[in-house]
C-alpha positions in Angstrom: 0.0 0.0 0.0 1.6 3.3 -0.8 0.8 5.3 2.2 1.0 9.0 0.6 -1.4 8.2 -2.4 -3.7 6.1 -0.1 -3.4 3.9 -3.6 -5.9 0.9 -3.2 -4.9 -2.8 -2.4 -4.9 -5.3 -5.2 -4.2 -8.3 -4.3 -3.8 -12.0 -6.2 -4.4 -14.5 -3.5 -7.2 -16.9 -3.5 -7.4 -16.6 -0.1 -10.7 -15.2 0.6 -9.7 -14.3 4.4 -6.2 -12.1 2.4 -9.0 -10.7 0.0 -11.6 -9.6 2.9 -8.9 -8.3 4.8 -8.0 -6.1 1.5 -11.5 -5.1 0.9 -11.3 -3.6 4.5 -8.6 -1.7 4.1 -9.9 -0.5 0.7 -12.6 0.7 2.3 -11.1 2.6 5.0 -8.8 3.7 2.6 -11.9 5.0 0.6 -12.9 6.8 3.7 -9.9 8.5 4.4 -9.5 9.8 0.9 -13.3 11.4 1.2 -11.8 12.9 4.9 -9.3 14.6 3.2 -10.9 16.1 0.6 -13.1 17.9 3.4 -10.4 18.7 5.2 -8.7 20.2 2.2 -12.2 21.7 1.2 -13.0 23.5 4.6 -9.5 24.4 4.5 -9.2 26.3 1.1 -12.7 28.0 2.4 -11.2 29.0 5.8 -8.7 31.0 3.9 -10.7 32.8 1.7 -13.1 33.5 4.6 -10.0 35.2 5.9 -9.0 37.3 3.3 -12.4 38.4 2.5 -12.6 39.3 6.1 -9.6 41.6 5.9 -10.3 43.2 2.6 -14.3 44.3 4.2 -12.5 45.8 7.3 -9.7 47.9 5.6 -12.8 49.9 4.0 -14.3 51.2 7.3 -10.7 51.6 8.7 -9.1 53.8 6.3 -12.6 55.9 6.9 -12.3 56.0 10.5 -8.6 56.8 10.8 -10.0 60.1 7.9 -12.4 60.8 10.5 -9.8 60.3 13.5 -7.7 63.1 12.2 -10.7 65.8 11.5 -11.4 64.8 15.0 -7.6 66.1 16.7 -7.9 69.1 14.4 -10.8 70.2 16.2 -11.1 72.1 19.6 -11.7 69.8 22.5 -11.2 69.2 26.0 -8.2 67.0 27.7 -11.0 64.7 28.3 -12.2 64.4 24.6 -8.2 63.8 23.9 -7.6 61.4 25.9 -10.7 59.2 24.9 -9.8 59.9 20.9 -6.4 58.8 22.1 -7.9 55.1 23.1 -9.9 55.3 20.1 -7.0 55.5 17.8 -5.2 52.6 19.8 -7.7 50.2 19.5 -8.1 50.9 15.4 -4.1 50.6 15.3 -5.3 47.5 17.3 -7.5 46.5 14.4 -5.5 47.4 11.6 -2.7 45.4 12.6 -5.1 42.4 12.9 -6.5 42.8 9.8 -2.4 42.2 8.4 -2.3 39.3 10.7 -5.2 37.9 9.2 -3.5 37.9 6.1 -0.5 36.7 7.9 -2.7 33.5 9.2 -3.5 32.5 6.2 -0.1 32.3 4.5 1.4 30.6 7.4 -1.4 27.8 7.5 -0.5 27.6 3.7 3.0 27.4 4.0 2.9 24.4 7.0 2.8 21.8 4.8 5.6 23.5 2.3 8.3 24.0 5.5 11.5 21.3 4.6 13.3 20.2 7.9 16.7 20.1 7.9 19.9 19.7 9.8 21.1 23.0 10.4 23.6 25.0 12.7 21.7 27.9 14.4 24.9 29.8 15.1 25.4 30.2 10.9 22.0 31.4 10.0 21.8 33.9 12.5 25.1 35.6 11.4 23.8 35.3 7.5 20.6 37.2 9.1 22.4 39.8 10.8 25.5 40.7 7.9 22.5 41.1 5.9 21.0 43.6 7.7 25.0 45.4 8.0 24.3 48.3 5.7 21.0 49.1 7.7 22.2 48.6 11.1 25.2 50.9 10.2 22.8 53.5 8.8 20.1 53.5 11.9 23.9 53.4 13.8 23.1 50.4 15.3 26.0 48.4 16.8 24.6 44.8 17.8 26.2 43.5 20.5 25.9 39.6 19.9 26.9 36.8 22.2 26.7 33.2 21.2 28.6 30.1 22.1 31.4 28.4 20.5 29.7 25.3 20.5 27.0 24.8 17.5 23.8 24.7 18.2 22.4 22.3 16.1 18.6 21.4 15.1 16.2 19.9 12.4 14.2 23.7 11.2 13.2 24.9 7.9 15.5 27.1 7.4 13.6 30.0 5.4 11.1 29.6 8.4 13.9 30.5 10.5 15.5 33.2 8.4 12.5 35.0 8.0 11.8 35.1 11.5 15.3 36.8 12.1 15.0 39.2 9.6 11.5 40.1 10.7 13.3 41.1 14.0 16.0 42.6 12.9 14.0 44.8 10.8 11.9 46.0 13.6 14.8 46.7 15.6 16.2 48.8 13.2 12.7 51.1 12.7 12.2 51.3 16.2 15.4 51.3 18.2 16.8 53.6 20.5 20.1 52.6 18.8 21.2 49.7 21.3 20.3 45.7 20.4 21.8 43.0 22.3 21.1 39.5 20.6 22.0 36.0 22.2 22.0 32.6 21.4 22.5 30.2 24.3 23.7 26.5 24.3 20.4 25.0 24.6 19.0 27.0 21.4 17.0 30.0 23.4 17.8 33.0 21.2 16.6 36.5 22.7 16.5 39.8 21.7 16.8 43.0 23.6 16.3 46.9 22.8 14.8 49.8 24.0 12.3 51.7 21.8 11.1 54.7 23.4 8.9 56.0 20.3 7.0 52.7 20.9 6.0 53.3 24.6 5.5 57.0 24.3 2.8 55.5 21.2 1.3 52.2 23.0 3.2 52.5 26.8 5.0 53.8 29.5 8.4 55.9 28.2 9.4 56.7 32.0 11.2 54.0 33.3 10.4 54.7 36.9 6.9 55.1 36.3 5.7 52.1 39.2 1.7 52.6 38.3 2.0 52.0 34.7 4.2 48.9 35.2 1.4 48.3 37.9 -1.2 48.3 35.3 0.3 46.0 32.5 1.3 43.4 35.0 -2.4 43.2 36.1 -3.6 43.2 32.8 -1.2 40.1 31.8 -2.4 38.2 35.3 -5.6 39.2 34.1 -5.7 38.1 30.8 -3.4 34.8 31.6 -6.3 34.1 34.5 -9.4 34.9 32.3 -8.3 32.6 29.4 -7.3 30.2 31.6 -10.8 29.4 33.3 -12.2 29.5 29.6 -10.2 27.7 27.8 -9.1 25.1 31.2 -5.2 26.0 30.4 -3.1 28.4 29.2 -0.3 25.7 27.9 -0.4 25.1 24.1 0.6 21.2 25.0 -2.1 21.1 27.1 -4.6 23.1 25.0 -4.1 21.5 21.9 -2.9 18.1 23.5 0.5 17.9 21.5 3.8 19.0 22.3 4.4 20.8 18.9 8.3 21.1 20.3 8.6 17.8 19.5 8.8 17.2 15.6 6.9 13.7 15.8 4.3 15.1 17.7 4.4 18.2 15.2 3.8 15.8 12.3 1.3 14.3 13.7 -1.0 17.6 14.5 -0.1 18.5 11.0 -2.4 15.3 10.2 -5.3 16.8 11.5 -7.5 20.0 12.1 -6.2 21.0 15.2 -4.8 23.9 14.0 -7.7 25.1 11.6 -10.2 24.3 14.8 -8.7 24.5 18.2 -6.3 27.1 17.5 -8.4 29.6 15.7 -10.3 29.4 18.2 -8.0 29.9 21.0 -7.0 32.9 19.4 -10.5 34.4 18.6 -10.7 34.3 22.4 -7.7 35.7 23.6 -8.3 38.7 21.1 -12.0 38.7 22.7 -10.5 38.6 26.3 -7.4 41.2 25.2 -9.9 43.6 24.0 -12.8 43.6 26.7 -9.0 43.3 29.5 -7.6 46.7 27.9 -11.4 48.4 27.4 -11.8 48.4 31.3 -8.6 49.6 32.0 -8.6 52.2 29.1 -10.9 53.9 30.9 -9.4 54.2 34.5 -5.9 54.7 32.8 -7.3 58.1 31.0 -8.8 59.5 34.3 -5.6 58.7 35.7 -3.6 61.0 33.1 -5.9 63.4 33.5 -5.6 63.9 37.1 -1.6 64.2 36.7 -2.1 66.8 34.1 -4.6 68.7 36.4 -2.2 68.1 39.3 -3.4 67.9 42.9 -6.5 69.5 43.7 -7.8 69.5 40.6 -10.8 68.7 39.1 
């Protein structure tokens, strides 16, 4: 039997218990080739669902973000600001989600195209970074970049993992301070580190020392973690989608079904659901607050 075509037994025995235990097979065979078809089917349909969805919502967003900006021309009060300030987030908020839409659907494409191979970590993150040399020198970015002598070897795809550095790289460069520290340990981790203060002055804190703000986020994260977790009965991906997708068997075999068209979509429809109701009820509380410090004490 040729297990990628699912090609059908013939068999030349006169046996009849051989030729009933073919016809069995034939017929889950059979069935198997009908389950993938709908799989394939739902599939194909999923994605354009997705890309339909993010071509109807760039429509009302480019409006809003023209109406957004007729809005801060106008006189208005610190109050009216501040709330035109949240509104603006959360359609940043949306607008980047409608890209990751797109994002989705490409990845889900490309899972069954990614080719595994023995690589050495160590090599393809220097490639990624001496690409980036002329734009690193230009943003005068120095990276200052640790790894071991040892190589760190695993089975990746390796354009997966390319793209991924370059991704990073590339924001580091548009929104660094100037610093970035990369590292690759022995056992594989790799991190990244930089400050970019034109990224919390636009979503964040930009004072370092400011306690309440720091306050806030970890609240909302023990929130968030909390909230998803009584949903969803875990906040482990092993757990959640009951395989350990670190493990390349285990991988393969979660490739081989829906689990990541069905449980994950849906994993991350909630946590968007939780992330946005999480930040809404702190939006508020977090504007009054700014407002009081603008006022100062005494104020109203």
């Amino acid at each position: 039997m040729d297990i990628d075509t699912n090609t059908l037994i013939t068999i030349s025995s006169g046996d009849r218990h051989m030729r009933r235990l073919a016809a069995a097979l034939n017929t889950q065979i059979r069935l198997l080739r009908h389950e993938r078809r709908q799989l394939q089917s739902g599939d194909l349909e999923l994605k354009e669902a997705v890309t339909n969805i993010s071509h109807d919502l760039r429509t009302p967003l480019t409006a809003i973000y023209g109406y957004l900006d007729l809005l801060k021309r106008e006189d208005k009060s610190e109050t009216v600001d501040c709330y035109l300030a949240i509104i603006e987030n959360r359609t940043e908020a949306m607008k980047q989600l409608t890209e990751e839409l797109f994002g989705y659907s490409i990845i889900t494409s490309a899972i069954n195209d990614m080719r595994y191979e023995d690589m050495v970590v160590n090599s393809v993150l220097e490639e990624s970074v001496s690409a980036y040399y002329a734009a690193l020198k230009n943003s005068g970015i120095t990276p200052v970049i640790t790894m071991p002598e040892c190589k760190v070897q695993r089975r990746l795809d390796c354009r997966a993992l390319s793209r991924i550095f370059s991704n990073v790289i590339g924001n580091a460069i548009k929104y660094s301070d100037g610093d970035l520290e990369i590292t690759l340990s022995e056992t594989g981790e790799i991190v990244f580190t930089n400050s970019a203060s034109q990224l919390d002055e636009k979503y964040g804190q930009n004072d370092k020392e400011d306690k309440h703000s720091k306050a806030v986020n970890y609240l909302i994260v023990k929130d968030f973690a909390a909230r998803f977790g009584k949903l969803n009965g875990s906040i482990s991906c092993k757990e959640l989608i009951e395989y350990d997708i670190s493990d390349e068997k285990q991988l393969i075999a979660a490739r081989q079904t829906d689990v990541f068209q069905t449980k994950c979509a849906g994993y991350i429809k909630n946590a968007v659901q939780l992330l946005e109701e999480i930040i809404s009820e702190y939006d508020v509380s977090l504007c009054e607050d700014q407002i009081q410090k603008r006022q100062g004490p005494g104020k109203n």
